[in-house]
Backbone as ProteinMPNN parsed JSONL, in Angstrom:
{"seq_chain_A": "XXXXXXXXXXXXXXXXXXXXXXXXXXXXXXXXXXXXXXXXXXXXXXXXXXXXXXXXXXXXXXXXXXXXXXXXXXXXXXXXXXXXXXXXXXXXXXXXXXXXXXXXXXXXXXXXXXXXXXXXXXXXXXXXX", "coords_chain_A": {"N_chain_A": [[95.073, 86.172, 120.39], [93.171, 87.053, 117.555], [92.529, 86.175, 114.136], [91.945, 86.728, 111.34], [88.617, 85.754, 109.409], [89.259, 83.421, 107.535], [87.758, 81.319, 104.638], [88.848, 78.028, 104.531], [89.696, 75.37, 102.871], [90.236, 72.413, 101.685], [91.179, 70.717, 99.148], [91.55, 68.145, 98.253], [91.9, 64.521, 99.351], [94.416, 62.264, 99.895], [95.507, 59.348, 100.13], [98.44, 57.573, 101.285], [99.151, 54.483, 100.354], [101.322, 51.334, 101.257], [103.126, 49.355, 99.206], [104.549, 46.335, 98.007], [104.898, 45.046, 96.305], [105.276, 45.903, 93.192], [103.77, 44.281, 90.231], [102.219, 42.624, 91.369], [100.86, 44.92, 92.87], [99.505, 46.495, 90.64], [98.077, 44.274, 89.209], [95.805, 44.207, 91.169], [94.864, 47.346, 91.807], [94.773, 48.134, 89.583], [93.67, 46.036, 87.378], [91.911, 44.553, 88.802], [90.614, 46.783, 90.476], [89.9, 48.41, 88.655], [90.981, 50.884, 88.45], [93.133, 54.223, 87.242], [96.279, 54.129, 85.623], [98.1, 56.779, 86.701], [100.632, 58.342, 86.733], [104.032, 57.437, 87.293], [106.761, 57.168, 89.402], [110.074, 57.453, 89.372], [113.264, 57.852, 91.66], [115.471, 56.576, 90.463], [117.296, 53.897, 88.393], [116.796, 50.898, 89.906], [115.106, 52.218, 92.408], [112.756, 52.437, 94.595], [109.213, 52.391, 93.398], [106.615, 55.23, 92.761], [103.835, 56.118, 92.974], [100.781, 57.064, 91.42], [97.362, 56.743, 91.148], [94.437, 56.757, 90.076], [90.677, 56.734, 90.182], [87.026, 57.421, 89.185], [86.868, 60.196, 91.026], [88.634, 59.588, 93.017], [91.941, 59.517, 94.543], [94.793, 57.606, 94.901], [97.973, 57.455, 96.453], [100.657, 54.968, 95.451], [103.264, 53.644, 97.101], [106.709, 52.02, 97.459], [108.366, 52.662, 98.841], [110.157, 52.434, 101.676], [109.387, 53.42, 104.632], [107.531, 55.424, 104.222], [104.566, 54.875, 104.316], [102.705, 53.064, 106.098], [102.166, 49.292, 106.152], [99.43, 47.569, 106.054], [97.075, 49.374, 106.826], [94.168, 51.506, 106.661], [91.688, 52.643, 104.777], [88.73, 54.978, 104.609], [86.321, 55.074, 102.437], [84.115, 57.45, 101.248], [81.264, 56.976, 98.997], [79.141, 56.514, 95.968], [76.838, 54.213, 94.327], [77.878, 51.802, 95.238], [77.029, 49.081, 94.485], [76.853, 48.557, 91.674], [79.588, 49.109, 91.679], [80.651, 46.974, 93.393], [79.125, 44.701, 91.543], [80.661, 44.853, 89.193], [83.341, 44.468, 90.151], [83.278, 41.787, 91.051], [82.168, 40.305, 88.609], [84.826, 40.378, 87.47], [86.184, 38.23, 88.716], [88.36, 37.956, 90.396], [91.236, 36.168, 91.502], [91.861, 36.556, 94.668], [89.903, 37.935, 95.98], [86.668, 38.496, 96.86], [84.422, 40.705, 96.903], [81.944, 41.302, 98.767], [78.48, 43.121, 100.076], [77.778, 44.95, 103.11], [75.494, 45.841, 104.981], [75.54, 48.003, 107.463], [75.079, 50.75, 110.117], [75.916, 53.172, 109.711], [75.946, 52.776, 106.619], [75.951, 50.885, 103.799], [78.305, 48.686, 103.115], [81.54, 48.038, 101.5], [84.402, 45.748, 101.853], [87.486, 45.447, 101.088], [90.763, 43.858, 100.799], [94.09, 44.707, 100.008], [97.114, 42.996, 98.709], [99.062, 43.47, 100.26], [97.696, 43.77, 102.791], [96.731, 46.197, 103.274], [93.378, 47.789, 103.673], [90.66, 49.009, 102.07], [87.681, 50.366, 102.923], [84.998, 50.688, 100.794], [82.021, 52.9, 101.038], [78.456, 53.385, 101.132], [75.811, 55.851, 101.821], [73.116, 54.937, 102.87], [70.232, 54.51, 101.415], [67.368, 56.3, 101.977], [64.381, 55.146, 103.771]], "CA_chain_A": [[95.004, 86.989, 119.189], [91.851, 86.41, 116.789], [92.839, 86.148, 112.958], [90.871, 87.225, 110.167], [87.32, 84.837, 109.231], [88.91, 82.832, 106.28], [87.892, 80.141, 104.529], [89.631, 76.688, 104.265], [88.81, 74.476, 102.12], [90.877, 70.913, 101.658], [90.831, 70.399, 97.763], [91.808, 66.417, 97.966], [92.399, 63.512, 100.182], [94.99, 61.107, 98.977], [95.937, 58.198, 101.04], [100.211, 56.948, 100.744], [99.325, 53.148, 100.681], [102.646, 51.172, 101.245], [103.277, 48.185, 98.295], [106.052, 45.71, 97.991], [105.552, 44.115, 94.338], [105.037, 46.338, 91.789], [103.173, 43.613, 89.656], [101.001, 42.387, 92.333], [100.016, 46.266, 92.969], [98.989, 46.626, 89.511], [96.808, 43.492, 89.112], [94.929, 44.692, 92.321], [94.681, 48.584, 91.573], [94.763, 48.347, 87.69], [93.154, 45.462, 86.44], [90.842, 44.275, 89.425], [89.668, 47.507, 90.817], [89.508, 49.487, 87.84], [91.525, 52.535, 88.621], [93.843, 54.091, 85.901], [97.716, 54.536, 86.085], [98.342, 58.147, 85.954], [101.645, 58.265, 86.69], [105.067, 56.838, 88.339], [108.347, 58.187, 89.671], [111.538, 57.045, 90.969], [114.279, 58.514, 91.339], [116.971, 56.323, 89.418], [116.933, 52.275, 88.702], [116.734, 50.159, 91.062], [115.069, 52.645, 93.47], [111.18, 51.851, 94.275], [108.143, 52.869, 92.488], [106.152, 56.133, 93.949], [102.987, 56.147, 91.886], [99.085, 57.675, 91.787], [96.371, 55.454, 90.728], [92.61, 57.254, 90.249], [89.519, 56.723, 89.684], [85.787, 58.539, 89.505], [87.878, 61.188, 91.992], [89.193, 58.466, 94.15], [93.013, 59.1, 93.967], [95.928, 57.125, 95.789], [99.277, 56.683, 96.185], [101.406, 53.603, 96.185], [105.155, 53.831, 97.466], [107.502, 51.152, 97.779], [109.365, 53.167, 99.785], [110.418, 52.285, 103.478], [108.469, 54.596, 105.914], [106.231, 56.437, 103.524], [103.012, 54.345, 105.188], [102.335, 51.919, 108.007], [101.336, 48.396, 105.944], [98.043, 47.415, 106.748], [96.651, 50.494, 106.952], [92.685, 50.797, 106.477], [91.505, 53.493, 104.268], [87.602, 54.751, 104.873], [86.139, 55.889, 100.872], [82.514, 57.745, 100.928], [81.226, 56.813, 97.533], [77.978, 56.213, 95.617], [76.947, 53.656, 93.703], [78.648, 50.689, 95.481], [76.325, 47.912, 94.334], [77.235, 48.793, 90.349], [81.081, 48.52, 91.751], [80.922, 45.165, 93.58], [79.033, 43.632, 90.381], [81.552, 45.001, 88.343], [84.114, 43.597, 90.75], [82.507, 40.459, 91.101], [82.558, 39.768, 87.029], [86.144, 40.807, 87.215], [86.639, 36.856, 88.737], [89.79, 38.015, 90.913], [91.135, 34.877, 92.785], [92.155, 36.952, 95.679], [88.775, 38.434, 96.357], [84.942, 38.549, 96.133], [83.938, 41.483, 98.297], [80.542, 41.671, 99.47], [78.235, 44.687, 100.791], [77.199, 44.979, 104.132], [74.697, 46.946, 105.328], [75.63, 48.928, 108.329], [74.07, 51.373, 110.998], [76.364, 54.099, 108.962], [75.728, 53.052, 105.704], [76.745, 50.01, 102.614], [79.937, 48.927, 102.976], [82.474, 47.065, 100.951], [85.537, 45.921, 102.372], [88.558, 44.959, 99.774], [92.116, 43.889, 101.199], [95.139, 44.838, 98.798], [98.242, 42.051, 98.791], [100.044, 43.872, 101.147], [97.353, 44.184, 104.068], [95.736, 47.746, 103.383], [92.057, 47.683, 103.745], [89.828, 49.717, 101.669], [86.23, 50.255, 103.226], [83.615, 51.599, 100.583], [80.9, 53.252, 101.808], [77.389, 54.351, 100.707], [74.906, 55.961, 102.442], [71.421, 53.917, 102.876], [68.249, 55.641, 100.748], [65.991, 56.285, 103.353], [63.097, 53.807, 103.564]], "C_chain_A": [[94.105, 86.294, 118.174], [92.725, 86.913, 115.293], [91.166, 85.961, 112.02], [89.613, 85.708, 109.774], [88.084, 84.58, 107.656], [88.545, 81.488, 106.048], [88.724, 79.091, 104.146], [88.581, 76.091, 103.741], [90.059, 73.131, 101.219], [90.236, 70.233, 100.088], [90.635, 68.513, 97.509], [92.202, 65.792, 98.879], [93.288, 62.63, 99.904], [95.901, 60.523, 99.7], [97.422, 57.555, 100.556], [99.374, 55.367, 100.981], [100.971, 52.436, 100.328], [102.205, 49.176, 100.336], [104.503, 47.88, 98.547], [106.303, 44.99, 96.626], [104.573, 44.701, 93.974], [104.087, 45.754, 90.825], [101.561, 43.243, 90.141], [99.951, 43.92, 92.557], [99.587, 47.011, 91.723], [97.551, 45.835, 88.857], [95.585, 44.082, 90.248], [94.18, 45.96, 91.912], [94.051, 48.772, 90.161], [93.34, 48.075, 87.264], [92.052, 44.707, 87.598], [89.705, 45.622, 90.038], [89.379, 48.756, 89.843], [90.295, 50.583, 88.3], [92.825, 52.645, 87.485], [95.245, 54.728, 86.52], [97.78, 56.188, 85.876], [99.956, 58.623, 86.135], [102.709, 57.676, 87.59], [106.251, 57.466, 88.505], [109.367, 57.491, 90.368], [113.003, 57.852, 90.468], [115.09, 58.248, 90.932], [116.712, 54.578, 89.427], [117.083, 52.253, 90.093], [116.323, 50.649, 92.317], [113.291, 52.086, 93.344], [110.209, 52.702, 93.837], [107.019, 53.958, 93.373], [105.156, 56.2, 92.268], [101.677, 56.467, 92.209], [98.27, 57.036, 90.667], [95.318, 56.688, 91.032], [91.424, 56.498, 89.671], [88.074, 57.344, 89.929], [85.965, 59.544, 90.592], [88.894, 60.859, 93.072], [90.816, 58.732, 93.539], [93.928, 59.021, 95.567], [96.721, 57.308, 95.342], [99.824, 55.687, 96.491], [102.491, 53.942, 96.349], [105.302, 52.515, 98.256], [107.767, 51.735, 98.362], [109.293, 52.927, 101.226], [110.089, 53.471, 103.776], [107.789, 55.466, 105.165], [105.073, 55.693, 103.908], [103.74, 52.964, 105.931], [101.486, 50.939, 106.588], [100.402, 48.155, 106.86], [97.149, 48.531, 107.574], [95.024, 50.352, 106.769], [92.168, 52.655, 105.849], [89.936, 53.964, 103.728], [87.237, 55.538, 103.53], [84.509, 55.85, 100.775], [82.083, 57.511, 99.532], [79.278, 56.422, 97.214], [78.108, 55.166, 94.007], [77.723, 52.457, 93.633], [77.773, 49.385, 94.969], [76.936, 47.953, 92.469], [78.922, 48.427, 90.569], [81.347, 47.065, 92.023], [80.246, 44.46, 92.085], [80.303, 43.828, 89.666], [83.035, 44.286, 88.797], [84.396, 42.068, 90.593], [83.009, 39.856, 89.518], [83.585, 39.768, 86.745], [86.749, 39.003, 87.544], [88.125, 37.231, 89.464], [90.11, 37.121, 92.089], [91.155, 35.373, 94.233], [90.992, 37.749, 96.618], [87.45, 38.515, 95.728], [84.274, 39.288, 97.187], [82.113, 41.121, 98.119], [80.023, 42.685, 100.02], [77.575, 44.224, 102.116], [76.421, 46.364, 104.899], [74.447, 46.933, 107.187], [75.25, 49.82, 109.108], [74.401, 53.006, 109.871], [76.165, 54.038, 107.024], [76.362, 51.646, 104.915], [78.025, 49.759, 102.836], [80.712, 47.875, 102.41], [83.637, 47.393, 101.18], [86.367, 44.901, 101.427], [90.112, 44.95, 100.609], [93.106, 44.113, 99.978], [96.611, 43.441, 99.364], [99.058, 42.407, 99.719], [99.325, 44.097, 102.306], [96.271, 45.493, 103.941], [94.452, 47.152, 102.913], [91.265, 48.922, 102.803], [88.021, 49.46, 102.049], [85.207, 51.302, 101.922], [82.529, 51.633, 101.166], [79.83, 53.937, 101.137], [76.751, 54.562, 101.192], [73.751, 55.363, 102.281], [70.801, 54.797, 102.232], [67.667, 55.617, 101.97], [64.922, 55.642, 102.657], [62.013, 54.498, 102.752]], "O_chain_A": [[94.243, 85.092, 117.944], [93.472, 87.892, 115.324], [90.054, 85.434, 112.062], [90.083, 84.591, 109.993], [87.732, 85.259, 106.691], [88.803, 80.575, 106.832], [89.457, 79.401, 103.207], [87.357, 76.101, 103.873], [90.518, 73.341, 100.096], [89.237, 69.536, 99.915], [89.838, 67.884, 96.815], [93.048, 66.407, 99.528], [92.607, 61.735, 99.403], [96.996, 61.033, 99.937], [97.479, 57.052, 99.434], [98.957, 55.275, 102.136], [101.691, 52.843, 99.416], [101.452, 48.264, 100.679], [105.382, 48.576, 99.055], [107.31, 44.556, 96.067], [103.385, 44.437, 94.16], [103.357, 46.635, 90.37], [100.427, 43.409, 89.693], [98.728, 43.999, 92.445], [99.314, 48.204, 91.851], [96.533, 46.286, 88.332], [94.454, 44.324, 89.825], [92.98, 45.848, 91.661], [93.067, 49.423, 89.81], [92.384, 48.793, 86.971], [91.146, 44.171, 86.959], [88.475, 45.568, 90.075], [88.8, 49.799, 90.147], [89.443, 51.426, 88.582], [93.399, 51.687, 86.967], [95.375, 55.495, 87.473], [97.461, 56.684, 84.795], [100.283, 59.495, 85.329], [102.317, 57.383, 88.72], [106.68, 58.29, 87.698], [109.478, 57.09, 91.527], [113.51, 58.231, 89.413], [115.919, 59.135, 90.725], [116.048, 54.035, 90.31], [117.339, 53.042, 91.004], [116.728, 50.091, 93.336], [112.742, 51.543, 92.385], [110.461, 53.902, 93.939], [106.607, 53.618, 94.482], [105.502, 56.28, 91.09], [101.328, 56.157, 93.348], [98.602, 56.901, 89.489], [95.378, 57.419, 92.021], [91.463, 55.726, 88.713], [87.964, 57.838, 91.051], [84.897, 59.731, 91.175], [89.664, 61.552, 93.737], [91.108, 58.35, 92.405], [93.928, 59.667, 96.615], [96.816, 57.421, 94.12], [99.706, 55.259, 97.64], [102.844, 54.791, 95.531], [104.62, 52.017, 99.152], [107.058, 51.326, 99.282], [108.303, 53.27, 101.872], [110.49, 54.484, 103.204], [107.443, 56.474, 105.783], [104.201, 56.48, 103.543], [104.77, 52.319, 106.125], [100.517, 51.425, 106.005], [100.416, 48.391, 108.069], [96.691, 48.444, 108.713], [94.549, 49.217, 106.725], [92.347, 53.664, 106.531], [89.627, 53.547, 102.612], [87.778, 56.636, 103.405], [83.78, 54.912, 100.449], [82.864, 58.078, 98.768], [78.429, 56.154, 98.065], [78.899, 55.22, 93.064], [78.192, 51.985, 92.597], [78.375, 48.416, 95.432], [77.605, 46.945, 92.24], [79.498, 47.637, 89.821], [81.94, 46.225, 91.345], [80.978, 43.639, 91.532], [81.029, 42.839, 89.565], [83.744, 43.676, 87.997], [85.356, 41.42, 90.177], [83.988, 39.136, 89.321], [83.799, 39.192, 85.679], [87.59, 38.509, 86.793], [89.087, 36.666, 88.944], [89.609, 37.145, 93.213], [90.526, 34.707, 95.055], [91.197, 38.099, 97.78], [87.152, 38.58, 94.535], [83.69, 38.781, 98.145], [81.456, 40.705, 97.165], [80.835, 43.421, 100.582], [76.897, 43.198, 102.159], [76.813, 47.489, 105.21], [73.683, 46.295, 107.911], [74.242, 49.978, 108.418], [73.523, 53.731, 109.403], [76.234, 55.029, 106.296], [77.389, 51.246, 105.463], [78.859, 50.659, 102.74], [80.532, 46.747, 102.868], [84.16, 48.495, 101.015], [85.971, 43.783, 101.096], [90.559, 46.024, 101.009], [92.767, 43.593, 98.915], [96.793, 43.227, 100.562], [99.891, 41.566, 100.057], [100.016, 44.65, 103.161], [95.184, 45.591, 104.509], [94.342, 46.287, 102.044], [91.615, 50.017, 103.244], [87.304, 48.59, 101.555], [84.807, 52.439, 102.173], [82.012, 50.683, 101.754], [80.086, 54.996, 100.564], [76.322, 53.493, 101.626], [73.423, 55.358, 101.094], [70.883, 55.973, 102.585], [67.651, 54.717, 102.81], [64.626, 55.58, 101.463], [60.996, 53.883, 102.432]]}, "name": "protein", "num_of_chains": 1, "seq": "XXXXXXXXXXXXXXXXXXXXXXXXXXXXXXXXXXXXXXXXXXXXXXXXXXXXXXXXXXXXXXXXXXXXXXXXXXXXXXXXXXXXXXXXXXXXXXXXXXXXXXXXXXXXXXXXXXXXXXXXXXXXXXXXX"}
């Protein structure tokens, strides 16, 4: 049975990354990679922190929560303008990292670990020669 020609169209991507300290996933997210809190949720003390972090359209989530993601996860982010991020990185002085770009068959890439294992690959496409 054939169904009607519509379109789909997938408004947002937004990756669960799995945290375990709150603090630590703030310095990382916050105050090293630039992205802004937009909000947090839990459902009563002492339960863990379910929260969305953005930036220039880039938006995650973090959850403490048991089985909302697989630590060490690896999360692939098309982007432009990665050489302006790593400096900006870079000047940031964060003991835990000093990414670097590597240039790739696919394209620029900067790879950033978070405290808990998850990988973030940016990616920019090459200019053509």
């Amino acid at each position: 049975m054939s169904t009607p020609d519509r379109t789909i169209r997938f408004d947002q991507t937004c990756p669960v990354l799995r945290i375990f300290d709150e603090a630590k996933a703030r310095e990382f997210y916050v105050d090293f990679l630039g992205f802004s809190l937009d909000w947090e949720h839990r459902f009563g003390d002492d339960f863990p922190l379910y929260a969305q972090v953005s930036r220039a359209g880039l938006v995650l989530h973090l959850s403490g929560h048991h089985g909302d993601a697989t630590p060490g996860s690896t999360t692939f982010v098309r982007m432009a303008g990665i050489y302006v991020f790593q400096a900006e990185l870079t000047a940031r002085n964060y003991v835990h990292a000093k990414p670097s770009i590597e240039s790739l068959p696919w394209g620029l890439v900067m790879t950033v670990t978070d405290p808990f294992g998850n990988t973030l690959r940016f990616c920019e496409v090459k200019p053509e020669p």
